[in-house]
N, C-alpha and C positions, 0 to 999 in steps of 0.2 A: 504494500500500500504506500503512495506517495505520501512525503511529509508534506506538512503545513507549507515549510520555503519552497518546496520545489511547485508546491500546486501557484503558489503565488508568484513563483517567476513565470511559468506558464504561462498565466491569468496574464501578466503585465506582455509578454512578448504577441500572446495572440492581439491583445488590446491596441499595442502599437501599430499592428498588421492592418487591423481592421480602424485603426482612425483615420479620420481624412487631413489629408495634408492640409497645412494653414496655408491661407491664401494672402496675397500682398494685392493693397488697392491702392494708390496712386492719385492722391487729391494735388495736382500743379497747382490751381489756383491757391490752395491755403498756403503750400509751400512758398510762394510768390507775393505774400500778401504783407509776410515779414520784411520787405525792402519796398520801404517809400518811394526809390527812383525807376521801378518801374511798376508801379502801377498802373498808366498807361495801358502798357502791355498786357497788363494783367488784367485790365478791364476789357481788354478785345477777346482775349482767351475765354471770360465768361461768358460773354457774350456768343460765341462760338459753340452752343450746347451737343453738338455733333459730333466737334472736335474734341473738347473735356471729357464724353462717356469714352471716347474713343481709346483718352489717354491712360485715364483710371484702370486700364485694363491690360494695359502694356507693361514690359520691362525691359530694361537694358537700352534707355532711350538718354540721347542729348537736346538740351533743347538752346534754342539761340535767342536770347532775350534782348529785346533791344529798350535803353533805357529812355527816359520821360525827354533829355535834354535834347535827343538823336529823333525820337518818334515825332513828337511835335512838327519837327522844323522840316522832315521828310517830306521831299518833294511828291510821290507818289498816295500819298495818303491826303494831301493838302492840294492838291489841284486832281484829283478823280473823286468821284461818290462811289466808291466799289460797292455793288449789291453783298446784301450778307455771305452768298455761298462763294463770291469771288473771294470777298476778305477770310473766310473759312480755310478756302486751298493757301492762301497766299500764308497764312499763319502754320499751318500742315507744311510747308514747305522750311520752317526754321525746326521742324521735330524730325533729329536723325534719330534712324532707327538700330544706331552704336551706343552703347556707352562708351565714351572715351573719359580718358581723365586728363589733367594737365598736363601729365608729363609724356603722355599718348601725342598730344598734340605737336610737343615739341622735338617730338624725335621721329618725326614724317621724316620721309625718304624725299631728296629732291624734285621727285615729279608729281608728289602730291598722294592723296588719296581718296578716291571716289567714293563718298557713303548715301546710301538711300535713303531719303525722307520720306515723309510720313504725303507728302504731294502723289509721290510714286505710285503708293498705292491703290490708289482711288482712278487709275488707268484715264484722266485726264491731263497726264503729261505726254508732249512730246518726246518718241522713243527712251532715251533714259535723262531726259532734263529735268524729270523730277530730280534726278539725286545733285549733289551738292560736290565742288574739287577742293577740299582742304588742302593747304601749302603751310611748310614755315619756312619764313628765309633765314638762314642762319647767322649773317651779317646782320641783321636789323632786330632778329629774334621777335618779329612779327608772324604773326598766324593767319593768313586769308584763308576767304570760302568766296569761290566764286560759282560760278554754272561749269559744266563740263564744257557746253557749246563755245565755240571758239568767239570771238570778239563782243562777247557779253557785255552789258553794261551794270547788268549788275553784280555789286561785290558789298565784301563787308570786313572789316578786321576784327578779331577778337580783343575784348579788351582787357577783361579780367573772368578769373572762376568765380561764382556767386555761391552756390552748393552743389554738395555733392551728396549722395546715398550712396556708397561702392556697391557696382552693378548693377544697380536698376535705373538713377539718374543723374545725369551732370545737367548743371546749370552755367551756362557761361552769359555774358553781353557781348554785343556785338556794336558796330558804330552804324549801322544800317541796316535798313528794313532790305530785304531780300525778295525776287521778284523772281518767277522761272522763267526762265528764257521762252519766248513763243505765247509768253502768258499775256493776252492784248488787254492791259488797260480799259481804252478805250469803250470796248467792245462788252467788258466785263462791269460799266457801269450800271448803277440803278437807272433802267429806266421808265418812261412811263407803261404800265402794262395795258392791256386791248379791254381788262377789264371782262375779261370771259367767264360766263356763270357759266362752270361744268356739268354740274348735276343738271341743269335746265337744258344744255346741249344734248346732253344723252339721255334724257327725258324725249327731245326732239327728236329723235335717231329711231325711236319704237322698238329696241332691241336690247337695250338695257337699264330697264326698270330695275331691274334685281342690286345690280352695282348700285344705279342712281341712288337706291334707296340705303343702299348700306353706309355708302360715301356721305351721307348727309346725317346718318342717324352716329355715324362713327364721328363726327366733326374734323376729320383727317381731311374734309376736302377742302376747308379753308388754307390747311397748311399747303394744298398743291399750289390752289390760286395765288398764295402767296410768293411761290414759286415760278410766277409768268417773268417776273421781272430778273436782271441777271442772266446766266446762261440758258436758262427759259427751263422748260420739263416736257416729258413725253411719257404720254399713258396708256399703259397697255389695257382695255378693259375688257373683258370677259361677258360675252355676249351671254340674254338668256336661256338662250337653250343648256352653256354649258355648265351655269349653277344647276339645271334640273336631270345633267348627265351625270353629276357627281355620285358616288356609292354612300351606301347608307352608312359604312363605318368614317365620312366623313362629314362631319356636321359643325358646320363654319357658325352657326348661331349659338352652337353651346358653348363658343371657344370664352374668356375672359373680352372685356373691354380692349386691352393694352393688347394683347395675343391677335384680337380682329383686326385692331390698327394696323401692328406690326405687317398682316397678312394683304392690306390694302395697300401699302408702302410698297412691299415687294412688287407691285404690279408699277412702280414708276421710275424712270431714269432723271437724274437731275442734269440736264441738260434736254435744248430742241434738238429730235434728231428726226429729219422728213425722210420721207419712206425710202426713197434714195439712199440715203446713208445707211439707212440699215440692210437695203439690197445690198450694199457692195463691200459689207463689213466679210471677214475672214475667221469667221468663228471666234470672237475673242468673249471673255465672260465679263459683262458688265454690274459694277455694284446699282442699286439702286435707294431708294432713299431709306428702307429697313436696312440698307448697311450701313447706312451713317450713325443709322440711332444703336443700333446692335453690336458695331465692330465690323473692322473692315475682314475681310474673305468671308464672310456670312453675306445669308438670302442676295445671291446675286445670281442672275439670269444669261445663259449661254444664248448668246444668238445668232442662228449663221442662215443660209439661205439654201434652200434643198427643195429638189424638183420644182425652180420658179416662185416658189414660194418662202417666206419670210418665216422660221420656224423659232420657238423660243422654248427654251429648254431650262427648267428648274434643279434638273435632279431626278423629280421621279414623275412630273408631267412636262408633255408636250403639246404647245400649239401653235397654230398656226395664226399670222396676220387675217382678218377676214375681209376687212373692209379700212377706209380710212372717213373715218366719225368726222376731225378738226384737222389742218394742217395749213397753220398761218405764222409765220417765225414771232415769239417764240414757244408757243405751244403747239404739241402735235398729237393730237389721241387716236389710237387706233383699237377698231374690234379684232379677240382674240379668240381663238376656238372652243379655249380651254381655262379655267380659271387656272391661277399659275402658283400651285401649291409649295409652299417651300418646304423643302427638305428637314429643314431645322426646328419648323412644330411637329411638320406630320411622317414623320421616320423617312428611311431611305429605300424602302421599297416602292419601285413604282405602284401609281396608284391606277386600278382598272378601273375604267367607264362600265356606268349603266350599258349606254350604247357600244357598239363601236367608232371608233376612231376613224377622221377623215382617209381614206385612200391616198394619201401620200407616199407610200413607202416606208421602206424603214426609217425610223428615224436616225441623226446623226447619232453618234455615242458622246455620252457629257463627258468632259473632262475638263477638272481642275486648271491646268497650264492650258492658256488660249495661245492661240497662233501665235508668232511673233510680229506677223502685220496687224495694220487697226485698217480704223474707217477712210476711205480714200477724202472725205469732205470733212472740212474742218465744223465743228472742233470735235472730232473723232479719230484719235489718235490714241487709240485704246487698247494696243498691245497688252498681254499680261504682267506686270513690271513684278519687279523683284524683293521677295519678300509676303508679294500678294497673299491673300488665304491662307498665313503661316502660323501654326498652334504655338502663343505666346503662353509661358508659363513661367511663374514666378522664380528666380534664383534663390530668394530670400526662404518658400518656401521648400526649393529642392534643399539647402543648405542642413536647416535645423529639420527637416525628417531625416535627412541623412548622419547629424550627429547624434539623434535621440537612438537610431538605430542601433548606432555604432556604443552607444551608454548602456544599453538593456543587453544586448551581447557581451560587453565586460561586465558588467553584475552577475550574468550566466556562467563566465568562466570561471568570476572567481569566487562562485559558492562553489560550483564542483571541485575544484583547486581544494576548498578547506575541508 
């Protein structure tokens, strides 16, 4: 019969097995909130609700803060009205996705080093301009970050470390607000929207009442229309027929509030994209606006073009474009065959139709890594960038499972030992 220690080292090693690892969350704003001189910055990061969930959920990230004296007087912030989702990428683009620390920075090899940002990911950069060319010149013992693209305008020097967490974040200042190369100002301003009641369009359309009605009773459709203004939006909507094709084990009414949002979201891209661009796309997987709020490689939609037709692929449903509802820059709605279930509520098995499925063929196979070309029309340059849909997990909390492990295994050897 075991003794009392041996049943209680037991007891303690199965316990460690079966607990769950501690998680690490990631508040930038509060961290940021202790330095008066960049506030500024710190007020655009809150402002940025997208970007903050995004980051709360990351590790091993540097971020480039630029302080009150330097943001102010930015010419780029002071002669454009950036719409909120333009100024959302443009702040994504000071979030590397390295931790580096000071002395990382100062021992770069003379040709620099290329690191991914948080722009990258969100496959609205040109080829690889999301990411960032860190330098240090060793005569002057300065640190730059410019773009990789050759005769850039924009750069920045590093000024000082601000804080650190070892391995999950640095905080550095820079002397400039940083811009991705190809990113058009301009173009990315707030401007006036057409003012398009959605629900009332597709109310108009006689084919999807079912959406209209959810869209409205969800209040998610204010945040589309919100959405006209800036790089505009494009909405996939799911004609009637194909809420009455769905299977009884899926029942989109019983879901929660936030869970129906989330599943309304997944049906929109944040950006206009006319039917065109999505003909001539090359299969690349685009986030849409449940990835902004959820984290980037989550609920994002494959979509390539097969047998003439415009196909979009979730995961575990496929459908096709059916018709085009709206298509006025910068909004563009289109009927879908198929409601566009995401993978991430409703598991990873595809889901079978009441009915059968349109006569298109097979469908294409989904895959994670999109093609290495994007949309031949701008702004569709949506290659799969690097880092994309990648499982972030805390160091903080590999670290301390892995010493608690290594403590309950020496407390085992050394009772048997005595």
């Amino acid at each position: 019969m075991a003794s009392l220690p041996q049943i209680t080292l037991t007891f303690m090693f199965y316990l460690l097995i079966l607990s769950p690892t501690p998680s690490f969350s990631l508040n930038i704003t509060a961290l940021l909130s202790t330095f008066p001189d960049l506030s500024q910055f710190t007020a655009l990061l809150s402002a940025a609700a997208p970007l903050t969930a995004d980051l709360s959920h990351r590790t091993s990230i540097s971020l480039l803060a630029v302080p009150n004296s330097f943001l102010s007087t930015d010419p780029n912030l002071s002669h454009h009205q950036l719409s909120p989702s333009a100024l959302t990428d443009v702040l994504r683009y000071h979030v590397l996705l390295q931790f580096l620390s000071w002395s990382d920075l100062h021992s770069l090899p003379p040709s620099g080093k290329l690191v991914t940002t948080l722009f990258q990911t969100t496959g609205r950069a040109t080829n690889n301009f999301g990411s960032v060319n860190i330098t240090h010149d060793a005569h002057s013992n300065l640190v730059s970050i410019r773009s990789p693209a050759p005769y850039s305008s924009s750069n920045a020097t590093v000024i000082e470390l601000v804080k650190t967490l070892p391995y999950n974040i640095t905080i550095f200042t820079v002397n400039s607000l940083l811009i991705p190369y190809g990113f058009d100002l301009m173009a990315s301003e707030t401007r006036p929207s057409i003012l398009l009641n959605i629900t009332k369009t597709l109310i108009d359309a006689h084919n999807f009442n079912v959406a209209a009605s959810m869209l409205s009773a969800s209040g998610v459709v204010n945040e589309f229309e919100a959405g006209e203004g800036g790089s505009g939006i494009t909405l996939f909507i799911p004609v009637d027929e194909a809420f009455a094709d769905l299977p009884p084990s899926v029942s989109l009414q019983s879901l929660p509030a936030d869970k129906k949002a989330v599943v309304l979201k997944a049906h929109v891209l944040r950006a206009y994209y006319p039917l065109g661009s999505l003909q001539s796309t090359a299969n690349p997987l685009q986030p849409t606006l449940a990835t902004e709020a959820m984290g980037a490689g989550s609920f994002t939609l494959n979509i390539s073009t097969f047998n003439g037709s415009v196909a979009i692929n979730t995961g575990i449903v496929q459908g096709i474009i059916t018709q085009t509802v709206f298509d006025q820059n910068p909004i563009a709605i289109f009927g879908v065959s198929k409601v566009l279930l995401p993978r991430e509520i409703f598991g990873k098995n595809p889901i079978v139709s009441v009915k059968s499925p349109p006569d298109i063929g097979a469908p294409p196979p989904y895959d994670d890594a999109s093609s290495p070309s994007g949309f031949d029309v701008q702004p569709s340059h949506l290659s799969s960038p690097p880092g994309f849909g990648e499982n972030v997990t805390s160091n903080v909390a590999g670290v301390y499972g892995s010493e608690l492990f290594i403590f309950v295994l020496c407390c085992i050897n050394l009772y048997l030992l005595v």
